[in-house]
PyMOL CGO cylinders between C-alpha atoms (Angstrom):
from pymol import cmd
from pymol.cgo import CYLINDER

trace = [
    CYLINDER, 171.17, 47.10, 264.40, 173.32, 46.10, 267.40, 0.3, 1, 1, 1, 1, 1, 1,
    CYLINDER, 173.32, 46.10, 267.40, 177.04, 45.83, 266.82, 0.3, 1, 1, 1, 1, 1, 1,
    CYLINDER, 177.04, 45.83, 266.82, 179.69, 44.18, 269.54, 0.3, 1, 1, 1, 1, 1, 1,
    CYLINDER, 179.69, 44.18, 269.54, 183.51, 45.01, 270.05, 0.3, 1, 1, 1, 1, 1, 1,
    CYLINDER, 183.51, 45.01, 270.05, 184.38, 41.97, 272.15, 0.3, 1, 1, 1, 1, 1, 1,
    CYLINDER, 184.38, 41.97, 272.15, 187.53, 40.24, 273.43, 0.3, 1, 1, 1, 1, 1, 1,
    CYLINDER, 187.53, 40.24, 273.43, 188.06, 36.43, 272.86, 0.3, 1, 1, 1, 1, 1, 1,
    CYLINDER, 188.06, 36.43, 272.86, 190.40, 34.29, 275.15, 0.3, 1, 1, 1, 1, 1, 1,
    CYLINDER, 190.40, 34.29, 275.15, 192.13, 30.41, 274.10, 0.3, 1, 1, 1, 1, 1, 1,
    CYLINDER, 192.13, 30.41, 274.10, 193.87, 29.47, 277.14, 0.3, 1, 1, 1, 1, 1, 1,
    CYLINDER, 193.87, 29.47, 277.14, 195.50, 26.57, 275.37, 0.3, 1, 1, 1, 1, 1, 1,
    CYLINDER, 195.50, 26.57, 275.37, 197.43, 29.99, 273.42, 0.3, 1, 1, 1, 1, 1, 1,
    CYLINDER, 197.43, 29.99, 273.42, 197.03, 32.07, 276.48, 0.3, 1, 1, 1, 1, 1, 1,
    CYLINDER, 197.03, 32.07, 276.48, 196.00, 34.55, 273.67, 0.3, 1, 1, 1, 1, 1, 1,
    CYLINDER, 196.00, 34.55, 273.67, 193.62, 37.26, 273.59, 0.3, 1, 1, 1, 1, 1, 1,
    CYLINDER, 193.62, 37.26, 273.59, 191.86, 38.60, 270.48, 0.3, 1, 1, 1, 1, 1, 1,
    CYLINDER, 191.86, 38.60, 270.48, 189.82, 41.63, 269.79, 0.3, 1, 1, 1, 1, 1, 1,
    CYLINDER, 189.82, 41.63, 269.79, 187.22, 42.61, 267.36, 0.3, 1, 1, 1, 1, 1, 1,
    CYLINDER, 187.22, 42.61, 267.36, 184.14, 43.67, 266.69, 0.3, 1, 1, 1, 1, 1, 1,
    CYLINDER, 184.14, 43.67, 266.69, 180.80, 42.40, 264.62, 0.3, 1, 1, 1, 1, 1, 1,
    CYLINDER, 180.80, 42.40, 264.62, 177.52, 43.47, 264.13, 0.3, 1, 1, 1, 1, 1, 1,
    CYLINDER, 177.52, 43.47, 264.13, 176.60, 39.52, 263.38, 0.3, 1, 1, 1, 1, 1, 1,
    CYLINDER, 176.60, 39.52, 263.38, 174.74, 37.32, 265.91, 0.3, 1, 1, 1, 1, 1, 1,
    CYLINDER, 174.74, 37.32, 265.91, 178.10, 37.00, 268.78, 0.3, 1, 1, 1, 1, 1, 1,
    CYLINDER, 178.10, 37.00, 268.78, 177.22, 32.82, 269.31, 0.3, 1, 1, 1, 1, 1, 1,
    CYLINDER, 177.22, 32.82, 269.31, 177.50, 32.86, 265.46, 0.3, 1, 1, 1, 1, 1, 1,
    CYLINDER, 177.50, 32.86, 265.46, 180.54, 34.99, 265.46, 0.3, 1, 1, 1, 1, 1, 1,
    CYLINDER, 180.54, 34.99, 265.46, 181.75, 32.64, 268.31, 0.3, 1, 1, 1, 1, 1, 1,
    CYLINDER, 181.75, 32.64, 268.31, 181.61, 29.84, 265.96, 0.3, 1, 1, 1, 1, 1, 1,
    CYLINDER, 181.61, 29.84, 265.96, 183.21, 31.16, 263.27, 0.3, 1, 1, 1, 1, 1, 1,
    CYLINDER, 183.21, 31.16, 263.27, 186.57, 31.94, 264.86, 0.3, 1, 1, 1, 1, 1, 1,
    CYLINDER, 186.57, 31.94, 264.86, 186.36, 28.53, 266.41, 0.3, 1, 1, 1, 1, 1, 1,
    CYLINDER, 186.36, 28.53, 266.41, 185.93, 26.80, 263.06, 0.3, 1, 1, 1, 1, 1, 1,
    CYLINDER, 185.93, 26.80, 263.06, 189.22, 25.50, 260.49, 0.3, 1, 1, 1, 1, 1, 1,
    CYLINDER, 189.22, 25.50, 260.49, 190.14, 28.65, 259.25, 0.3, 1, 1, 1, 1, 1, 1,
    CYLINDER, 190.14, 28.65, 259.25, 193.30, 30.95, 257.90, 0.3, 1, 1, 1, 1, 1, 1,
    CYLINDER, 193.30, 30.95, 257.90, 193.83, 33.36, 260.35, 0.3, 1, 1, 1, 1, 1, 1,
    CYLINDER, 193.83, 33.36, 260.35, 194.78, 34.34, 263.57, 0.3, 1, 1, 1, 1, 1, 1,
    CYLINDER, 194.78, 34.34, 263.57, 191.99, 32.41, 265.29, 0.3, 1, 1, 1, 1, 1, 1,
    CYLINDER, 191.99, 32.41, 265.29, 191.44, 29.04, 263.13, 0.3, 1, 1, 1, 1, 1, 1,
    CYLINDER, 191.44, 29.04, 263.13, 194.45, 27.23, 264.83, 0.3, 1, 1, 1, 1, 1, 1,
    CYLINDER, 194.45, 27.23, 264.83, 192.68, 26.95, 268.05, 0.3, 1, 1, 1, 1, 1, 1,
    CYLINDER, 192.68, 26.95, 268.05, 189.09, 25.78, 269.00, 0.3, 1, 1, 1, 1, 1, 1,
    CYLINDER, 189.09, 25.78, 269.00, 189.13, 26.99, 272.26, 0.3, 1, 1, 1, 1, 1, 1,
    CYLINDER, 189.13, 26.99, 272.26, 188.07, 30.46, 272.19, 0.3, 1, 1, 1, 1, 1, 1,
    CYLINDER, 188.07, 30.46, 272.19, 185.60, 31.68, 274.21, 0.3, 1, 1, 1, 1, 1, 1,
    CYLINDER, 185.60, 31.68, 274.21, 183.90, 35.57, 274.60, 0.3, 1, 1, 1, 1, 1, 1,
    CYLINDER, 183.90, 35.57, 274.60, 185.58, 36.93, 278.04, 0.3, 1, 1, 1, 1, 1, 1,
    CYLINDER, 185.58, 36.93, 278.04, 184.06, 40.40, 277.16, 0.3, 1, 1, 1, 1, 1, 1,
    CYLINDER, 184.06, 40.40, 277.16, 181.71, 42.52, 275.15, 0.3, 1, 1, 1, 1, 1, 1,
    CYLINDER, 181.71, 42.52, 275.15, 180.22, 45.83, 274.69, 0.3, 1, 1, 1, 1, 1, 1,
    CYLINDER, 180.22, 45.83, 274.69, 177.08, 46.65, 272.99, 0.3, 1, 1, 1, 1, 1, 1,
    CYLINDER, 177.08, 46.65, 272.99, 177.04, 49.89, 270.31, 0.3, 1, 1, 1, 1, 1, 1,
    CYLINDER, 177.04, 49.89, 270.31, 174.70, 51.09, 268.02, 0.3, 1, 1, 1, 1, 1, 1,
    CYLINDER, 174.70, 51.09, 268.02, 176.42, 51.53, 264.76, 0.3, 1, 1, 1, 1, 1, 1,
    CYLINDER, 176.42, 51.53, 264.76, 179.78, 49.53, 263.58, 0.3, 1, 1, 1, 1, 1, 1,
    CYLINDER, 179.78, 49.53, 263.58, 181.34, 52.60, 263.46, 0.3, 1, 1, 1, 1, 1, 1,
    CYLINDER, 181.34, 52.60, 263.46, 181.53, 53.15, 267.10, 0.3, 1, 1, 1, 1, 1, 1,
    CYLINDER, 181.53, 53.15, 267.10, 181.94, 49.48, 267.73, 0.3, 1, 1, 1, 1, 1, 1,
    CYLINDER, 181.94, 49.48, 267.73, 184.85, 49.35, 265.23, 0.3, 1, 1, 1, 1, 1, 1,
    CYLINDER, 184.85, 49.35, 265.23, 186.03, 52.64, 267.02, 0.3, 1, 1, 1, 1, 1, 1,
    CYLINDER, 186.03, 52.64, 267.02, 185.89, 50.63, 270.81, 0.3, 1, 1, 1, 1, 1, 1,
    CYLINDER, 185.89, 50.63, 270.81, 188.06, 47.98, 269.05, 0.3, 1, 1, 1, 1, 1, 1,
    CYLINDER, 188.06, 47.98, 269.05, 191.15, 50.80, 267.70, 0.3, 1, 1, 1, 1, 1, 1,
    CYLINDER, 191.15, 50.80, 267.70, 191.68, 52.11, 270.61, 0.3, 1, 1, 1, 1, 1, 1,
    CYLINDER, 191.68, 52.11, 270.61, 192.03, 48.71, 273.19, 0.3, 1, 1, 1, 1, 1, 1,
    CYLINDER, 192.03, 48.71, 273.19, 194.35, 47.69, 270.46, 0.3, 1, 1, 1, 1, 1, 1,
    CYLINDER, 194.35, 47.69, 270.46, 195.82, 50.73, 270.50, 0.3, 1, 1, 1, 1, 1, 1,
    CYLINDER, 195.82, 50.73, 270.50, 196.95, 49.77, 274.10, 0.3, 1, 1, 1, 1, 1, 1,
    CYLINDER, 196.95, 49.77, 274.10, 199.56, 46.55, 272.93, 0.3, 1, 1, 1, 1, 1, 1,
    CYLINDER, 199.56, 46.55, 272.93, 199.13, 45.71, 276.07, 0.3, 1, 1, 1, 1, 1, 1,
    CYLINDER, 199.13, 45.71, 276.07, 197.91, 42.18, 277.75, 0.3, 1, 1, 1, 1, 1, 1,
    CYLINDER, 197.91, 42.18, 277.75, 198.37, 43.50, 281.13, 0.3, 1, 1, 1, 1, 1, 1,
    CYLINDER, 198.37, 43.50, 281.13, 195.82, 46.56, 280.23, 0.3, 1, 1, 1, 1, 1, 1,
    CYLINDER, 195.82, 46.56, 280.23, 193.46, 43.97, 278.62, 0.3, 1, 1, 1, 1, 1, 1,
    CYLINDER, 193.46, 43.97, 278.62, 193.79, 41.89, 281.90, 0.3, 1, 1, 1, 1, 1, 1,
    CYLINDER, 193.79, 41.89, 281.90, 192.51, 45.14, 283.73, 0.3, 1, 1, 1, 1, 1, 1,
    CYLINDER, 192.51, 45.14, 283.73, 189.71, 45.52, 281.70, 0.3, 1, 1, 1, 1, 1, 1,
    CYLINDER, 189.71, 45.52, 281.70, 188.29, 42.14, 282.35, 0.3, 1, 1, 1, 1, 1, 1,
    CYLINDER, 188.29, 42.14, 282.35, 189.28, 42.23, 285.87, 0.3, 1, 1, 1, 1, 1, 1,
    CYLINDER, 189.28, 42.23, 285.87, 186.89, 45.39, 286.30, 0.3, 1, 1, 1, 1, 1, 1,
    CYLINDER, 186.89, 45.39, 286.30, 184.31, 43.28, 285.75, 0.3, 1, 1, 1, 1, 1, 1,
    CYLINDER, 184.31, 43.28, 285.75, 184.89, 41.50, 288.96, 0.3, 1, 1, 1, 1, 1, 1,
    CYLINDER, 184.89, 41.50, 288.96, 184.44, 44.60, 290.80, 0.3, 1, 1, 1, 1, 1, 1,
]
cmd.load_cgo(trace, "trace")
């Protein structure tokens, strides 16, 4: 089973948000876009800037601690901005 830690951008909130899934991402997409509590149901502009594929939820979930871990946007900026390189 393939599980995702991924990073979600709304630039209406110029937000980021990180998590991780072992669902379907488009589905998980969806979800976080839809009228919801939480963090993520106020906006509908989300969109997947960034994603890494793990075998088990474990290390997924473990991907997902530690860029929290950072509490920093500027370190998350980084990270995406590899990506260009």
């Amino acid at each position: 089973m393939a599980c995702y830690f991924y990073i979600l951008q709304s630039k209406s909130k110029d937000k980021y948000y990180i998590g991780h899934t072992c669902d379907d991402l488009s589905e998980r997409l969806r979800r976080h876009n839809s009228n919801h509590k939480g963090f993520t149901g106020k906006n509908a502009d989300w969109e997947i800037v960034y994603y890494e594929k793990f075998n088990s939820k474990e290390e997924a979930y473990e991907r997902e601690r530690k860029v929290k871990s950072w509490k920093s946007k500027v370190k998350i900026k980084e990270l995406l901005n590899s990506l260009l390189n």
